[in-house]
Backbone bond lengths (Angstrom), bond angles and torsions (degrees), N, CA, C in turn:
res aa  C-N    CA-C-N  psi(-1)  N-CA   C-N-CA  omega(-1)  CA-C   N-CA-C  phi
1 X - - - 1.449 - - 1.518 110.75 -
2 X 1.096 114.03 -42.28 1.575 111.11 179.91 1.396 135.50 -61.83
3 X 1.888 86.38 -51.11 2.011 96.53 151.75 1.291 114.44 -49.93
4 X 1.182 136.89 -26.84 1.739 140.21 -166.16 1.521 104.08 -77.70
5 X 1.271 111.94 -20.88 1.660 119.49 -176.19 1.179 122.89 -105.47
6 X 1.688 116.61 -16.91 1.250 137.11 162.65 1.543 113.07 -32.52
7 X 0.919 109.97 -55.00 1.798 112.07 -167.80 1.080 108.54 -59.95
8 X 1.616 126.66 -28.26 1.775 101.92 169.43 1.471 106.85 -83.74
9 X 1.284 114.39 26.92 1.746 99.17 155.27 1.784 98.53 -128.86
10 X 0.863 103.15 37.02 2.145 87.97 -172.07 1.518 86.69 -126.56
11 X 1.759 95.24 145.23 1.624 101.62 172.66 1.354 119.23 -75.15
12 X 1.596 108.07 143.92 1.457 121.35 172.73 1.414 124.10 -57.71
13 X 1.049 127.19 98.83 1.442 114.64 164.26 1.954 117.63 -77.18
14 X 1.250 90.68 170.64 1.608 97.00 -165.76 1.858 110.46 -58.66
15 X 1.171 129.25 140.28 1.509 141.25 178.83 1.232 93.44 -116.36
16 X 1.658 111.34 150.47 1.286 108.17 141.46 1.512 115.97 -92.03
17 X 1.875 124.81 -172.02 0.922 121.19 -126.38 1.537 92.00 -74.44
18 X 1.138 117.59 -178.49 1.780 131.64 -175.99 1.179 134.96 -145.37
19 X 0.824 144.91 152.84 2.035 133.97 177.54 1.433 88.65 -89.97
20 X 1.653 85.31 -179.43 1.582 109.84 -165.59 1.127 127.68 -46.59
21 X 1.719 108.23 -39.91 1.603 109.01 170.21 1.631 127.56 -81.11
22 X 1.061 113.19 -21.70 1.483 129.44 148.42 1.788 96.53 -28.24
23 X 1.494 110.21 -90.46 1.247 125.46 -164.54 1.409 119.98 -59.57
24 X 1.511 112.24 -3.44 1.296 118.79 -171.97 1.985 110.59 -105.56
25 X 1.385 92.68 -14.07 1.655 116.72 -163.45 2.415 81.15 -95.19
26 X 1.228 113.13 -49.89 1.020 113.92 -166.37 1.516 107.67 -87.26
27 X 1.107 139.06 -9.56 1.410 160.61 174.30 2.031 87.95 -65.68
28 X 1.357 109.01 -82.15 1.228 134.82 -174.57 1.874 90.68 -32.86
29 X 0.858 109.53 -81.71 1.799 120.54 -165.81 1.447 108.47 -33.71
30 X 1.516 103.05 -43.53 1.466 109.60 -168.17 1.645 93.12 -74.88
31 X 1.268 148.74 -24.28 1.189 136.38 -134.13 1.818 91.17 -112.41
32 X 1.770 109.01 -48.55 1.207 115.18 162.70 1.784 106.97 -34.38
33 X 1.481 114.85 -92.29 1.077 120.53 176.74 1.829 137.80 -11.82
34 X 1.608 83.92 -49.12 1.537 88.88 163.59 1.293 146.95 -63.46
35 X 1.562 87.43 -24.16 1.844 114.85 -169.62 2.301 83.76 -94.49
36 X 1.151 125.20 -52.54 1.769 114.81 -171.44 1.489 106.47 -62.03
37 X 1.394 116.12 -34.78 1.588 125.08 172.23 1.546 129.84 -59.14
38 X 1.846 103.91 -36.31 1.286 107.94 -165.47 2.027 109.16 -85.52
39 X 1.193 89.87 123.33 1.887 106.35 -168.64 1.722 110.19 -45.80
40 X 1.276 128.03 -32.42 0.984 148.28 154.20 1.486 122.16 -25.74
41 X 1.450 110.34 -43.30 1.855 109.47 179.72 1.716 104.78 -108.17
42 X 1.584 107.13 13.00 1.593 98.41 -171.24 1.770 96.92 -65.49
43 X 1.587 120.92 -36.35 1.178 112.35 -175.50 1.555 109.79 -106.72
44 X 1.482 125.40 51.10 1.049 124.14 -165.15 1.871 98.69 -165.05
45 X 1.372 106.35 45.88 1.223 112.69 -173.97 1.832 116.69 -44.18
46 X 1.151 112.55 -53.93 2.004 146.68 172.02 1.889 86.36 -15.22
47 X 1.806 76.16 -75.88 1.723 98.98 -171.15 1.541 122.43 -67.53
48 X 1.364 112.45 13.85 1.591 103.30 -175.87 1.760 95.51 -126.89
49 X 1.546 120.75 -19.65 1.065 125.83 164.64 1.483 120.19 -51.63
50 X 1.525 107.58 -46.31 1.432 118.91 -174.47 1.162 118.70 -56.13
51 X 1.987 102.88 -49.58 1.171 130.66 -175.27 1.768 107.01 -39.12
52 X 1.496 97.72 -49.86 1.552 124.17 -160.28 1.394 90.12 -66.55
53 X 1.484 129.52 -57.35 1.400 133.03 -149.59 1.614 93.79 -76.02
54 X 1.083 132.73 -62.52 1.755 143.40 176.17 1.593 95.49 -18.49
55 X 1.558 112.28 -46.19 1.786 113.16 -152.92 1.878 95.65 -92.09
56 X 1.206 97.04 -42.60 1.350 69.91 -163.88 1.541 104.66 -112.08
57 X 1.076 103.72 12.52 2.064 112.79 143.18 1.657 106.99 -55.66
58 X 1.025 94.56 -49.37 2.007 94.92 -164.00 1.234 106.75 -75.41
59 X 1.656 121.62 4.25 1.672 132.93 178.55 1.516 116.70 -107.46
60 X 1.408 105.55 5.39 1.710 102.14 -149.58 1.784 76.43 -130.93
61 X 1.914 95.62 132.95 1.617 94.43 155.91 1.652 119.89 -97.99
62 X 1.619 121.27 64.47 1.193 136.77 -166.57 1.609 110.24 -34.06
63 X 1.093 107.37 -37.04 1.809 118.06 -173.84 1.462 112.25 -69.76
64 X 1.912 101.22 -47.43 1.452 102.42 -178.50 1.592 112.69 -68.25
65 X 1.659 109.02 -22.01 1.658 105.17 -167.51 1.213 96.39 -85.46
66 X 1.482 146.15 -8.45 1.002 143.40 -151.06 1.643 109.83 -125.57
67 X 1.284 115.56 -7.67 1.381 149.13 166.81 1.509 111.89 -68.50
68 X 1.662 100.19 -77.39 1.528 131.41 162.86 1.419 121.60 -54.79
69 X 1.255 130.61 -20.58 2.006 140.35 136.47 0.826 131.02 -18.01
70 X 1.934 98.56 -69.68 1.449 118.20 -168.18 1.213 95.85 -93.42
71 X 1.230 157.17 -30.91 1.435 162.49 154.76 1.588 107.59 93.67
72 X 1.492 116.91 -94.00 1.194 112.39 -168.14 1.672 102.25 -97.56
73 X 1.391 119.71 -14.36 1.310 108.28 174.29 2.163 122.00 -78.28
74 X 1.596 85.14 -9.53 1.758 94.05 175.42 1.596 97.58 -41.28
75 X 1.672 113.17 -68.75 1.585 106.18 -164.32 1.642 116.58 -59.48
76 X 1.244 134.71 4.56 1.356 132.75 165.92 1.269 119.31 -79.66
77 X 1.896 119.18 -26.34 1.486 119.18 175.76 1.876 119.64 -71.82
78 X 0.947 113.59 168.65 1.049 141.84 -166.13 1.503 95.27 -88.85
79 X 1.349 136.04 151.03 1.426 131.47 152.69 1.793 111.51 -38.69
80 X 1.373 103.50 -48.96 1.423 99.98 -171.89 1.514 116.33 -72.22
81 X 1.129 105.57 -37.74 1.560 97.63 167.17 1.187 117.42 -76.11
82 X 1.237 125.58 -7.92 1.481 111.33 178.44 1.871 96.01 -85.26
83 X 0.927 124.19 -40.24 1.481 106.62 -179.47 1.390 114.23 -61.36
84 X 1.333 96.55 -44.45 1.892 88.44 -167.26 2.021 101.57 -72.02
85 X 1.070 119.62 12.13 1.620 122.74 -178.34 1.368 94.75 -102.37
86 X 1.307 125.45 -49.00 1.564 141.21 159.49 1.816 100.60 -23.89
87 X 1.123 99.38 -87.89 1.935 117.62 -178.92 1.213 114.58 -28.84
88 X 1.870 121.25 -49.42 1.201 129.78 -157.00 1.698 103.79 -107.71
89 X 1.258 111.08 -15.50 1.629 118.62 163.36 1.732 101.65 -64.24
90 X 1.429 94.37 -70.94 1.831 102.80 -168.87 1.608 113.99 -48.48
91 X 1.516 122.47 -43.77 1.478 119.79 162.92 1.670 127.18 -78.59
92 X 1.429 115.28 18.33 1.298 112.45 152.43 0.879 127.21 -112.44
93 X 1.959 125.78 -18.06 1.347 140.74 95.80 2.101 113.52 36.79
94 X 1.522 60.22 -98.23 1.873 92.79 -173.87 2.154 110.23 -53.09
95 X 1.191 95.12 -43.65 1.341 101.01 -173.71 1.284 121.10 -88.95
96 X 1.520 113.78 -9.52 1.394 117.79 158.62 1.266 136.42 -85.50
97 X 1.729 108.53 -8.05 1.405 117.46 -174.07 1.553 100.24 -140.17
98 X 1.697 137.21 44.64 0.587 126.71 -173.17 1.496 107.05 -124.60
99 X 1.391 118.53 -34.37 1.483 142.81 139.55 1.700 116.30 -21.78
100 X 1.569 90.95 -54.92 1.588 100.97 -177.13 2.011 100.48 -61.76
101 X 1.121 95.81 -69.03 1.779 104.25 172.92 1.569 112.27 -15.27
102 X 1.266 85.51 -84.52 1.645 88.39 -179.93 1.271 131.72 -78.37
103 X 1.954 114.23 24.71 1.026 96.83 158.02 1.747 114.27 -101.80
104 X 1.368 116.19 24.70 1.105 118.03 -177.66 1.181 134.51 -33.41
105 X 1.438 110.38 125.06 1.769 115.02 -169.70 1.325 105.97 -124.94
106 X 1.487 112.64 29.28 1.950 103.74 174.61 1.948 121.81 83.98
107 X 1.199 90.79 12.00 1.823 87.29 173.89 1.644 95.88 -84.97
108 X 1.755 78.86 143.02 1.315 100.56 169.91 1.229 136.64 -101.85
109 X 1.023 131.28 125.29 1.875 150.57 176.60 1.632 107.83 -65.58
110 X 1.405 89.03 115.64 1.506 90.03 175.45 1.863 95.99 -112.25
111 X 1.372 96.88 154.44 1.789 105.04 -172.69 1.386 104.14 -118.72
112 X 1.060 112.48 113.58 1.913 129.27 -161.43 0.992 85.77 -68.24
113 X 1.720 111.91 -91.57 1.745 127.08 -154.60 1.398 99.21 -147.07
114 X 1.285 121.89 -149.31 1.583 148.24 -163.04 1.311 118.36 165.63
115 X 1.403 92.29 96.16 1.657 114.60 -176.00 1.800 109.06 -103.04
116 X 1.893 99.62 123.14 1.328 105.65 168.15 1.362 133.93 -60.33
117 X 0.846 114.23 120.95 2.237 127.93 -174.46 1.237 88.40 -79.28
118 X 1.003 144.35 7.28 1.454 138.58 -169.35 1.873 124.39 97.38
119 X 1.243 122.21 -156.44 1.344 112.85 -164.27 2.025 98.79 -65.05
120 X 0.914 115.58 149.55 2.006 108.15 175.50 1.451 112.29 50.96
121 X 1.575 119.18 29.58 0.856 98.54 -172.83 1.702 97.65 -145.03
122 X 1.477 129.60 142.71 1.780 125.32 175.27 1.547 94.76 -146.85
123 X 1.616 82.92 171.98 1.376 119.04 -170.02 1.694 98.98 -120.39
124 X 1.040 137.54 80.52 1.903 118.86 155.76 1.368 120.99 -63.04
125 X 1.356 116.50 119.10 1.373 113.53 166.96 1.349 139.83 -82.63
126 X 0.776 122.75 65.88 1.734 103.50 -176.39 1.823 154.56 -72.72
127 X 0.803 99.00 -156.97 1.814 85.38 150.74 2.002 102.48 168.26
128 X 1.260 96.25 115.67 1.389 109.96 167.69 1.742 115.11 -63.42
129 X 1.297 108.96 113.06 1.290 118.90 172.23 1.779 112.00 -80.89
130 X 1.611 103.43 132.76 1.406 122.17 -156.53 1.812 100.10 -117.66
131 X 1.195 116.67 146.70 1.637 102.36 175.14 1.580 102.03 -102.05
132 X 1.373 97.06 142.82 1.494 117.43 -174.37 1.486 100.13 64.82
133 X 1.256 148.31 -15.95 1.488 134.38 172.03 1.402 125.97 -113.61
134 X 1.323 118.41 173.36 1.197 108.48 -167.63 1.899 111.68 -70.78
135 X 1.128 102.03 153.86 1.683 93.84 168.24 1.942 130.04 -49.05
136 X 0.621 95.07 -158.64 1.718 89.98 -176.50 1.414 87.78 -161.28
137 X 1.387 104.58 119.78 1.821 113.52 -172.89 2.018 89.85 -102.10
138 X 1.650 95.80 133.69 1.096 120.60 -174.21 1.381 104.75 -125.25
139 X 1.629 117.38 133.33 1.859 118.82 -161.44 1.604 73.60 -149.36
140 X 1.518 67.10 132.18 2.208 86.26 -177.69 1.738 89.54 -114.99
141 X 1.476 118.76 130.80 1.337 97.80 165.14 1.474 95.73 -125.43
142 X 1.400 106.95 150.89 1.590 136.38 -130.03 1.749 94.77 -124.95
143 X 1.346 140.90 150.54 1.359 145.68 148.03 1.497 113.90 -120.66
144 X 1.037 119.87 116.19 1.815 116.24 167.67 1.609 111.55 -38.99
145 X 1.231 114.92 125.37 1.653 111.05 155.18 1.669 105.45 -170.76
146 X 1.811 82.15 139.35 1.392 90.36 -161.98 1.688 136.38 51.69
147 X 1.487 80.41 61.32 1.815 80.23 -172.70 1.416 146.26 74.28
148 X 1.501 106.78 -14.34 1.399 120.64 179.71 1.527 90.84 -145.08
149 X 1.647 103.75 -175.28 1.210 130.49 174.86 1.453 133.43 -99.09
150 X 1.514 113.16 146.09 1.811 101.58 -157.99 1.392 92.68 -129.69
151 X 1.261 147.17 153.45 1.526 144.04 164.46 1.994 102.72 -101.91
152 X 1.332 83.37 134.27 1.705 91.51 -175.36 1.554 94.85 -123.27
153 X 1.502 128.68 7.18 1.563 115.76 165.32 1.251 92.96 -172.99
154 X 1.190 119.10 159.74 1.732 137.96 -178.48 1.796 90.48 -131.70
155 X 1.644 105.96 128.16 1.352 112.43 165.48 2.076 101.59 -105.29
156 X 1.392 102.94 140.23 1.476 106.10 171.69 1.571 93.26 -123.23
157 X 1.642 102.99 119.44 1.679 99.24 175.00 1.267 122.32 54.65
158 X 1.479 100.82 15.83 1.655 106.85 157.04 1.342 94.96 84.99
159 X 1.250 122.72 33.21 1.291 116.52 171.85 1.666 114.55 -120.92
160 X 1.010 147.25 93.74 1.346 169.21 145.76 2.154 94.35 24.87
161 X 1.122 140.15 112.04 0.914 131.07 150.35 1.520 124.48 -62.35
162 X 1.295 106.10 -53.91 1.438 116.57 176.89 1.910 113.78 -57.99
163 X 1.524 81.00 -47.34 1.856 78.97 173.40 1.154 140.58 -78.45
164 X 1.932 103.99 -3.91 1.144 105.47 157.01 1.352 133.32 -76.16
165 X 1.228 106.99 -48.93 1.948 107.15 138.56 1.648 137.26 -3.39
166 X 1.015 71.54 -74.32 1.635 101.81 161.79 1.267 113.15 -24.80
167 X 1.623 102.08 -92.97 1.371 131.98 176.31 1.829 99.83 -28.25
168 X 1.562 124.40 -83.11 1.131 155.17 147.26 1.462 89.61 19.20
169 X 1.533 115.34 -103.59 1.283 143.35 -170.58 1.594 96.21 -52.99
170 X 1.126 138.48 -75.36 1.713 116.44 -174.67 1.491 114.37 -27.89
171 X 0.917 119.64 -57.74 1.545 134.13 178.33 1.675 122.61 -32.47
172 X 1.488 85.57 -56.31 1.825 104.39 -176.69 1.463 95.62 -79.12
173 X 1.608 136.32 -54.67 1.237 126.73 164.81 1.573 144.14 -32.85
174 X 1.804 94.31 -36.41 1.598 109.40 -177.51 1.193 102.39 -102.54
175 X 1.670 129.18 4.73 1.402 122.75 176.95 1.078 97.12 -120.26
176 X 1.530 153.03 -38.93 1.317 167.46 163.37 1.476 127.13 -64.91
177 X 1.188 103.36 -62.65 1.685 116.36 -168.99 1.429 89.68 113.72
178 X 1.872 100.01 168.58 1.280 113.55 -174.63 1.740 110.54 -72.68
179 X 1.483 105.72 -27.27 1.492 112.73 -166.89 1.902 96.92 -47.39
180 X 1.512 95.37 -44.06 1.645 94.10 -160.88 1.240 125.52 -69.76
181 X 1.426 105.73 -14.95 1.478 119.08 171.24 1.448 97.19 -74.03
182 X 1.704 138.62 -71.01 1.564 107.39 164.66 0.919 139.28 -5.10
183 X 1.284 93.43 -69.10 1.576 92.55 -156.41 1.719 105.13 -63.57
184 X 1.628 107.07 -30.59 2.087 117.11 -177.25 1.504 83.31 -50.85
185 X 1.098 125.72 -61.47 1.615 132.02 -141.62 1.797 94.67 -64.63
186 X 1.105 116.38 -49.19 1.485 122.28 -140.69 1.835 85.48 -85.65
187 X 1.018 112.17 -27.51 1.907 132.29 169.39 1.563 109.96 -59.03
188 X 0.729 144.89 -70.18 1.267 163.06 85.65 1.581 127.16 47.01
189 X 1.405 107.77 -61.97 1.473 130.02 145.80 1.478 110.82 -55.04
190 X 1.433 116.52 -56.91 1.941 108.50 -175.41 1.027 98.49 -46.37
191 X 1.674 112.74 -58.88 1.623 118.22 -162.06 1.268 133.51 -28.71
192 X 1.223 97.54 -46.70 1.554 128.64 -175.34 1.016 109.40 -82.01
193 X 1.569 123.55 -46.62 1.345 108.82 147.82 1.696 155.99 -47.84
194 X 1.074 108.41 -46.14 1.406 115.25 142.89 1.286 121.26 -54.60
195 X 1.230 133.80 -15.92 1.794 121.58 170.89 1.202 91.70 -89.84
């Protein structure tokens, strides 16, 4: 999961041309980049986090990945629990791949292709270049809304981020109940907070 989040901190190497989600996946990188580069937040960590979270909050469909998690137990919550599962999904999210971000050391993102899922719908391919190892192919898949593009799952090596989740959370639900997954999540969240 963490490599899967890498790419909004890894440099762009050259693509040829791309559709919208292409340009919307490479839009993002450059914008990350600008904010880990600019000398200004080296002593202003608080304020460059935010910076980070603002950009690639406005890239992420947090609700749908967090929808698509809980899978068939989503329709058992309540409106209210579905938000506050929303909140505590998106900041464990955030706090697991945010570390990775800023520890940026200059790997470069190469941008394969961009394959249509059908009407509102793409595939970005990528692959993070590694020294001395093989790359790590990163596939953002993308939904149109509102005019731009939103990512509702990141595959690393063809492996389902969201569905690993998934997997994860059924488990603790059908052996636990949902409470206990809260409360893991909301555990989890401090944690990360305090580091």
């Amino acid at each position: 999961m963490l490599s899967a989040l890498l790419i909004f901190a890894a440099a762009v190497s050259p693509a040829s041309a791309a559709g919208d989600a292409m340009a919307e996946v490479k839009a993002t990188v450059n914008q990350v980049l600008q904010i880990l580069q600019n000398p200004e937040y080296k002593s202003a960590a608080h304020q460059r986090r935010q910076e980070l979270r603002s950009v690639i909050g406005s890239h992420f469909d947090f609700t749908e990945m967090s929808r698509s998690a809980l899978g068939i137990h989503w329709r058992n919550l309540s409106e209210a629990q579905r938000t506050e599962f929303v909140g505590l999904f998106t900041q464990l999210l955030e706090a697991a791949y945010m570390s990775r971000i800023e520890s940026y050391s200059g790997q470069t993102v190469d941008f394969v292709r961009e394959n249509s899922d059908g009407t509102g719908y793409s595939e970005v391919d990528t692959q993070i270049e590694q020294n001395g190892a093989q790359p790590i192919g990163v596939n953002y898949r993308l939904k149109q809304e509102g005019g731009g593009w939103k990512v509702y799952d990141v595959l690393i090596d063809g492996i389902s981020l969201v569905g690993n989740y998934r997997n994860q959370f059924n488990r603790v639900i059908n052996n636990q109940g949902y409470d206990a997954l809260v409360a893991d999540l909301r555990n989890k969240v401090n944690q990360a907070g305090a580091q």
